[in-house]
Backbone as XML, in Angstrom:
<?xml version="1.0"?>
<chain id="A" units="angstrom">
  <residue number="1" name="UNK">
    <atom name="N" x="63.287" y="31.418" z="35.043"/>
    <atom name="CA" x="63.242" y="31.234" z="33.608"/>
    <atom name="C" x="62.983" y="32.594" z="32.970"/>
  </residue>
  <residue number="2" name="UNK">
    <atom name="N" x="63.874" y="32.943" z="32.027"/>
    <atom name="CA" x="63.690" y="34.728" z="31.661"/>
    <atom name="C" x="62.516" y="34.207" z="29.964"/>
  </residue>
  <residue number="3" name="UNK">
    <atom name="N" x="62.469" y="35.112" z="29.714"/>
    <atom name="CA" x="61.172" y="35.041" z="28.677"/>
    <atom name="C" x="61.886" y="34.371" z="27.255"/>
  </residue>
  <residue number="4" name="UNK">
    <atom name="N" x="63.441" y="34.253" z="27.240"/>
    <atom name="CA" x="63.752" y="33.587" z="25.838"/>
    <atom name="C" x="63.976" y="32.113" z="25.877"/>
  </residue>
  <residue number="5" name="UNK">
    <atom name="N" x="63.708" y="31.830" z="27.542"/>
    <atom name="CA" x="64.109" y="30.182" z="27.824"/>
    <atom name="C" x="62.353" y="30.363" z="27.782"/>
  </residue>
  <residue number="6" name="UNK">
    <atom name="N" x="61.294" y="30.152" z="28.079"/>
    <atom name="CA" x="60.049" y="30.283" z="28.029"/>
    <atom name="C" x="59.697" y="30.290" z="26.216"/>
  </residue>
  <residue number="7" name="UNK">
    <atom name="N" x="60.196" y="30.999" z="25.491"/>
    <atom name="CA" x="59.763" y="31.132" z="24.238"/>
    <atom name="C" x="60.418" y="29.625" z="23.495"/>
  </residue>
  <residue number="8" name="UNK">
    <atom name="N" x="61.147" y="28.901" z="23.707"/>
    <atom name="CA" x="61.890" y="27.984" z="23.525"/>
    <atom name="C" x="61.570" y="26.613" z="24.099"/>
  </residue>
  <residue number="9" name="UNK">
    <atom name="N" x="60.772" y="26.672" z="25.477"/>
    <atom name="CA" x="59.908" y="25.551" z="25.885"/>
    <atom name="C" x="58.852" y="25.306" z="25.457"/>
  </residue>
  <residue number="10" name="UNK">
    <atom name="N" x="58.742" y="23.691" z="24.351"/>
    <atom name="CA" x="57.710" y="23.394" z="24.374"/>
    <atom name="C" x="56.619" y="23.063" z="25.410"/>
  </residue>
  <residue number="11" name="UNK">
    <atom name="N" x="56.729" y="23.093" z="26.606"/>
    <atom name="CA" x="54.861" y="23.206" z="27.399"/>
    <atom name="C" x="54.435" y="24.606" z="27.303"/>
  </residue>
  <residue number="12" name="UNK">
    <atom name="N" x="55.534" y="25.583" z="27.047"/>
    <atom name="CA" x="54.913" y="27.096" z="26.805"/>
    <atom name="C" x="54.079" y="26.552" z="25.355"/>
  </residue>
  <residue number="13" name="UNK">
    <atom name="N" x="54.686" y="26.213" z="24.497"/>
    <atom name="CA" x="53.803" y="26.518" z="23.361"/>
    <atom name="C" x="52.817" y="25.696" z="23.322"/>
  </residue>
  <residue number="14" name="UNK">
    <atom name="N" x="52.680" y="24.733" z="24.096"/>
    <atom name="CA" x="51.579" y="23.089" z="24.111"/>
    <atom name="C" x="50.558" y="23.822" z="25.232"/>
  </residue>
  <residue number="15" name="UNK">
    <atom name="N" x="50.636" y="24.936" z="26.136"/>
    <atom name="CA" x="50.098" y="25.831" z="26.777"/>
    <atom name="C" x="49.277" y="26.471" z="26.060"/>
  </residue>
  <residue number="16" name="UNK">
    <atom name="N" x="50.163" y="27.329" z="24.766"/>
    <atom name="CA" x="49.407" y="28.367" z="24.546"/>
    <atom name="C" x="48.193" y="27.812" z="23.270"/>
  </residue>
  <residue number="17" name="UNK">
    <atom name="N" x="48.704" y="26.507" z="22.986"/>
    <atom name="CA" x="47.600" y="26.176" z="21.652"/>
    <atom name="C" x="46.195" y="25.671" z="22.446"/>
  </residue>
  <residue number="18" name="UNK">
    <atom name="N" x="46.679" y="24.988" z="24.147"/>
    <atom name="CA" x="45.885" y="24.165" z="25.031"/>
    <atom name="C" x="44.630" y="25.957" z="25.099"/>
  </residue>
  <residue number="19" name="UNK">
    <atom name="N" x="44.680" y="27.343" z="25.203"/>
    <atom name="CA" x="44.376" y="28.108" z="25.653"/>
    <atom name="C" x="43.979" y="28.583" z="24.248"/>
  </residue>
  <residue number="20" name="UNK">
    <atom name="N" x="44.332" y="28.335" z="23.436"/>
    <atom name="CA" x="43.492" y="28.723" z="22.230"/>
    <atom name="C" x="42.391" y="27.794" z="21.917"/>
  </residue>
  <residue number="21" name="UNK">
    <atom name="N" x="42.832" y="26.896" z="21.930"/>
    <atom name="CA" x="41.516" y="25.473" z="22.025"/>
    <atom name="C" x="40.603" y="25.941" z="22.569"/>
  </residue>
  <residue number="22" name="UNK">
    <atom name="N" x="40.508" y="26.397" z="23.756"/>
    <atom name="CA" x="39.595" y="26.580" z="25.060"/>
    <atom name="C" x="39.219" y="27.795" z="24.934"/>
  </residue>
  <residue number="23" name="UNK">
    <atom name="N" x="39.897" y="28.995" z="24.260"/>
    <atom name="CA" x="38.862" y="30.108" z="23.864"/>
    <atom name="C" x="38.233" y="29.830" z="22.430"/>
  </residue>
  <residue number="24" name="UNK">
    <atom name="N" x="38.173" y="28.885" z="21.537"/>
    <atom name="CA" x="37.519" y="29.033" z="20.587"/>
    <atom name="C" x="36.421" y="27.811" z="20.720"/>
  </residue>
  <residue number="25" name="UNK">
    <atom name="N" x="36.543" y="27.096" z="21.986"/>
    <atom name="CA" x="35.382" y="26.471" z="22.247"/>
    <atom name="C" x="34.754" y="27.237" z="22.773"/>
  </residue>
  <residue number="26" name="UNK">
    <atom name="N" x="35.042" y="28.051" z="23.581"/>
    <atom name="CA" x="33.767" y="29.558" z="24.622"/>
    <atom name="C" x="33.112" y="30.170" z="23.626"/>
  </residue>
  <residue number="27" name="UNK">
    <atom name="N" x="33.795" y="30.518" z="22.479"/>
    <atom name="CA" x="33.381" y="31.339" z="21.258"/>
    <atom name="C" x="32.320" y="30.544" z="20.664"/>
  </residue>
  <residue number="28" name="UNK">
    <atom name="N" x="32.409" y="29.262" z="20.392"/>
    <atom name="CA" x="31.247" y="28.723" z="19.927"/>
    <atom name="C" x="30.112" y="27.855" z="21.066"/>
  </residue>
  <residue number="29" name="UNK">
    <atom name="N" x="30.839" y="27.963" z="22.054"/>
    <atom name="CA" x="28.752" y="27.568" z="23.102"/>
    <atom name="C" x="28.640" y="28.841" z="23.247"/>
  </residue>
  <residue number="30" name="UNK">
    <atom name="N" x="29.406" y="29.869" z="23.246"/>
    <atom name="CA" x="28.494" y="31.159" z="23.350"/>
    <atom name="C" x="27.712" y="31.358" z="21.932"/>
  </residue>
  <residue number="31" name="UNK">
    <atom name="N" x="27.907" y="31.168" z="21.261"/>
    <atom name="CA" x="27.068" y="31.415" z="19.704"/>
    <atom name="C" x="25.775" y="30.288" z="20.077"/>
  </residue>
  <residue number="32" name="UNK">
    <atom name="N" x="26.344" y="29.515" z="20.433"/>
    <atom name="CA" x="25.292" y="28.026" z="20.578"/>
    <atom name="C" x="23.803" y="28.442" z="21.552"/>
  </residue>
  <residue number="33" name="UNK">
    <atom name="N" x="24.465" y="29.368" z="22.611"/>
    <atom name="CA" x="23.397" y="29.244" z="23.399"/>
    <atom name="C" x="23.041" y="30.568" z="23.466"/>
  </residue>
  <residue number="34" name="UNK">
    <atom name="N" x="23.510" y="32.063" z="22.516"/>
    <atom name="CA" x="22.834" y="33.263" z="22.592"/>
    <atom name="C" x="23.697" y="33.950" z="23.458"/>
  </residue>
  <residue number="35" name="UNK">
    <atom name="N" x="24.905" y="33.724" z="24.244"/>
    <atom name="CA" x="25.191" y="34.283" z="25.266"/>
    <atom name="C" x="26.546" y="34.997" z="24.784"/>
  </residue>
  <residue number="36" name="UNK">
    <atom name="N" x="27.322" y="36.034" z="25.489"/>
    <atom name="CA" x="28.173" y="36.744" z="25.404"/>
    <atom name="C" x="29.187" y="36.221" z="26.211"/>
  </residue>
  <residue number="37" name="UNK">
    <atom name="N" x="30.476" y="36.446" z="25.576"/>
    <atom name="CA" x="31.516" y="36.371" z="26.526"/>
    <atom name="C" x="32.295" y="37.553" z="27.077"/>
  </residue>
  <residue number="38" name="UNK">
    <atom name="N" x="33.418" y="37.400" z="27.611"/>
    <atom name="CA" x="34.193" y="38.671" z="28.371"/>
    <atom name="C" x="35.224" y="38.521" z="28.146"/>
  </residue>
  <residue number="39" name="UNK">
    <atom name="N" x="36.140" y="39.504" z="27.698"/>
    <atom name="CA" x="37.407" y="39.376" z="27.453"/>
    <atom name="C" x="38.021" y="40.552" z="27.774"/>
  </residue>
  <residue number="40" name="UNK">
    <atom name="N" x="39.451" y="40.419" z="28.020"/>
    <atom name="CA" x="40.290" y="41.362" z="28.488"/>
    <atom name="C" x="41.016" y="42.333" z="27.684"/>
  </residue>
  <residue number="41" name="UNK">
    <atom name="N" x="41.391" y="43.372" z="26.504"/>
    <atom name="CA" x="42.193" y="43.606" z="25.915"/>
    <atom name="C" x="42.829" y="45.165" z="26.457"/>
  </residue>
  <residue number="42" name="UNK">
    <atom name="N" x="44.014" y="45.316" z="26.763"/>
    <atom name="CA" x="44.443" y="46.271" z="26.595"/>
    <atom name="C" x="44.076" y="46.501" z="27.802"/>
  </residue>
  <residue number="43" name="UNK">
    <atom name="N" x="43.844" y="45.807" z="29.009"/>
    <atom name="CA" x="43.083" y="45.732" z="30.432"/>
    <atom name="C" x="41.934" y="46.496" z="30.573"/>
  </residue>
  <residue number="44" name="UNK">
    <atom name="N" x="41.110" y="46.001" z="29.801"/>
    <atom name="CA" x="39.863" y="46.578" z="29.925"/>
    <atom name="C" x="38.856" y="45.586" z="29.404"/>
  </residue>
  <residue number="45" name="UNK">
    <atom name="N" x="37.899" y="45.250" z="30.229"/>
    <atom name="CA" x="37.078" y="44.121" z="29.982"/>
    <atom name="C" x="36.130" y="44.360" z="28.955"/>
  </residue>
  <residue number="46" name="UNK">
    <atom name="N" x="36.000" y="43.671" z="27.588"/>
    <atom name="CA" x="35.037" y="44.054" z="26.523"/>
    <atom name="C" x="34.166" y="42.795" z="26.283"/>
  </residue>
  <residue number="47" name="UNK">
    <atom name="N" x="32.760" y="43.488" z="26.360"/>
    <atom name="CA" x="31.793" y="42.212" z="26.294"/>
    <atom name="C" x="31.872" y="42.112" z="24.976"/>
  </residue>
  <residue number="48" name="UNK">
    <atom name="N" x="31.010" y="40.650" z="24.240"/>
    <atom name="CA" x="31.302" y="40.700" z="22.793"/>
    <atom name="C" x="30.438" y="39.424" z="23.176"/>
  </residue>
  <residue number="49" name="UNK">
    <atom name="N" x="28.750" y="39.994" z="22.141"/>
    <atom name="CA" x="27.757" y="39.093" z="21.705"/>
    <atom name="C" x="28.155" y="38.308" z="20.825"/>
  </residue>
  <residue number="50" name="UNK">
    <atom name="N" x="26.968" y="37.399" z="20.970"/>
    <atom name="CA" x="27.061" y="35.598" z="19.856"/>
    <atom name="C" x="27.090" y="36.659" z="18.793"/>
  </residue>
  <residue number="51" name="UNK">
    <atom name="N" x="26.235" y="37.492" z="18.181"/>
    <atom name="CA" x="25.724" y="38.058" z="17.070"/>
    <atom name="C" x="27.443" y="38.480" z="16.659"/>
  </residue>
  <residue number="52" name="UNK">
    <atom name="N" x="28.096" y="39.323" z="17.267"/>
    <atom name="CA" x="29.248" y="40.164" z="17.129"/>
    <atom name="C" x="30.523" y="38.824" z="17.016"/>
  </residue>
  <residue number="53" name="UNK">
    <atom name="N" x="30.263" y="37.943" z="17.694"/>
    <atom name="CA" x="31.352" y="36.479" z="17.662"/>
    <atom name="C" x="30.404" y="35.318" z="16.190"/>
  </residue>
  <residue number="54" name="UNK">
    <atom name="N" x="29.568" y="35.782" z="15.510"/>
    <atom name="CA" x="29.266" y="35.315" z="14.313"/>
    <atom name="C" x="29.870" y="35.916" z="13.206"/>
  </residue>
  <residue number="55" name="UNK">
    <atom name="N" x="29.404" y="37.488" z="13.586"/>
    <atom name="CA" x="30.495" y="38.432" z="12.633"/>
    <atom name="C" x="31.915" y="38.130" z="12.352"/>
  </residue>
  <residue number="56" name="UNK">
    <atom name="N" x="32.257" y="37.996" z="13.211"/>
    <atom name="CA" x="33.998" y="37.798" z="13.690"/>
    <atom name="C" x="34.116" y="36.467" z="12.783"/>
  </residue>
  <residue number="57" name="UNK">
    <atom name="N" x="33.280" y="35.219" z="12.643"/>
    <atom name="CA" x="33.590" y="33.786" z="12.647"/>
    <atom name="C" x="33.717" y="34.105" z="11.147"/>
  </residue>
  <residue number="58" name="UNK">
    <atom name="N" x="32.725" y="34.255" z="10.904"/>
    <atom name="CA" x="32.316" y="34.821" z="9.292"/>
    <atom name="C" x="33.236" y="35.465" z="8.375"/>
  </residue>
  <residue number="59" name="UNK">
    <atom name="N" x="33.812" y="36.621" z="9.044"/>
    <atom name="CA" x="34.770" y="37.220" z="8.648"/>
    <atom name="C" x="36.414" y="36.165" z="8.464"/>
  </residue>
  <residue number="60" name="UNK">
    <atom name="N" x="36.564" y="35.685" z="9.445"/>
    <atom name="CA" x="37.592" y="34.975" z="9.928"/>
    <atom name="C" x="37.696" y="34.123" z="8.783"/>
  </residue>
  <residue number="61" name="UNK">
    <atom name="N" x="36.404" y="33.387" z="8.294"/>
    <atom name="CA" x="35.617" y="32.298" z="6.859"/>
    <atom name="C" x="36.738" y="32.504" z="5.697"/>
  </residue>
  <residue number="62" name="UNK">
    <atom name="N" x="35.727" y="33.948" z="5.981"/>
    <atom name="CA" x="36.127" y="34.404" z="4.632"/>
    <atom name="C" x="37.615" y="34.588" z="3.975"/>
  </residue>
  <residue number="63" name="UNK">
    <atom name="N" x="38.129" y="35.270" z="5.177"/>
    <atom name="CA" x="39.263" y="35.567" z="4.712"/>
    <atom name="C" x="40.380" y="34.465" z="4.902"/>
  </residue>
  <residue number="64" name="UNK">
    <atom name="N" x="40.266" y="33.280" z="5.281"/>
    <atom name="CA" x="41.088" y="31.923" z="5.074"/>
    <atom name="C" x="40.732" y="31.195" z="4.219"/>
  </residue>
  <residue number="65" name="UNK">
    <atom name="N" x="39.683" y="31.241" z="3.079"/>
    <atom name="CA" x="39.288" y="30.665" z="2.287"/>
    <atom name="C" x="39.869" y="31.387" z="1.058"/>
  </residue>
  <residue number="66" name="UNK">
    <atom name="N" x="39.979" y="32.891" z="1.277"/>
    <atom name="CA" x="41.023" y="33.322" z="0.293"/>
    <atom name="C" x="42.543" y="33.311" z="0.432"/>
  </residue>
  <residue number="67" name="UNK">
    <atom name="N" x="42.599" y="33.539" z="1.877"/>
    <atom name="CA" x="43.915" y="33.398" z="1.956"/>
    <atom name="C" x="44.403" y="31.461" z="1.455"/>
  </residue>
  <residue number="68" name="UNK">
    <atom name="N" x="43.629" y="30.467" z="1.542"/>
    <atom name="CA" x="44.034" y="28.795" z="1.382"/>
    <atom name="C" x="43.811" y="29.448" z="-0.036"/>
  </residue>
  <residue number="69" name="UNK">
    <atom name="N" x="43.067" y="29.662" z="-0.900"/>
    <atom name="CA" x="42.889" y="29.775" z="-2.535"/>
    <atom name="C" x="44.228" y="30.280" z="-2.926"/>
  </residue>
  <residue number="70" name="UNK">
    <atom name="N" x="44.664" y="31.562" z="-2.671"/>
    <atom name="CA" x="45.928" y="31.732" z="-3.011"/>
    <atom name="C" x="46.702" y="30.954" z="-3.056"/>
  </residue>
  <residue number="71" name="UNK">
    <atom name="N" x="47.175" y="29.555" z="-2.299"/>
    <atom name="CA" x="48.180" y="28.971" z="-1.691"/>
    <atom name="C" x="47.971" y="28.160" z="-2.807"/>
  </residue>
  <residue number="72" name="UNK">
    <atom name="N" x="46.820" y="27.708" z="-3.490"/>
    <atom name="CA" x="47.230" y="26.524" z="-4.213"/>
    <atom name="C" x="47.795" y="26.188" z="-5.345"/>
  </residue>
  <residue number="73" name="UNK">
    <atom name="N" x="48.589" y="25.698" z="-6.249"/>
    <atom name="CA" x="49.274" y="25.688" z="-7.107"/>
    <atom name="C" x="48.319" y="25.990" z="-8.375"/>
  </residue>
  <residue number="74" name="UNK">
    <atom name="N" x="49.139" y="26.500" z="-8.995"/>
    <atom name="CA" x="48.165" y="26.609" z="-10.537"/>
    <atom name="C" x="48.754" y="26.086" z="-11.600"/>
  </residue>
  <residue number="75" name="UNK">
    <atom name="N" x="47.706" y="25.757" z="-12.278"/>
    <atom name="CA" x="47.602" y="24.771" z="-13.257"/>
    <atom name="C" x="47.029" y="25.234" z="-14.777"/>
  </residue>
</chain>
């Protein structure tokens, strides 16, 4: 299967939402219980505290609450 039959199968994409689910549940029992997770970027393993994954959540808040405000029709 070359990567444009893959981009075109839905279990690739029912995969990749199944793997987003499951890192944004790690993201929050790690906030839950104080603990850090590990992640890979750019192949290099970067730790990243509850404190630093609150920042992130927060931020994330914010800026979809403006980005949904924009979206809504005006009146």
């Amino acid at each position: 299967m070359n990567e444009s039959d893959r981009s075109n199968d839905p279990e690739v994409g029912d995969a990749m939402a199944a793997m987003q689910r499951a890192a944004e549940l790690a993201r929050k029992t790690a906030i839950q219980t104080e603990t850090a997770i590990i992640i890979v970027q750019d192949g290099k393993r970067i730790r990243i505290t509850a404190d630093e994954l609150r920042e992130q959540q927060a931020h994330s808040v914010k800026y979809k609450s403006v980005s949904h405000k924009s979206k809504e029709p005006r009146r």
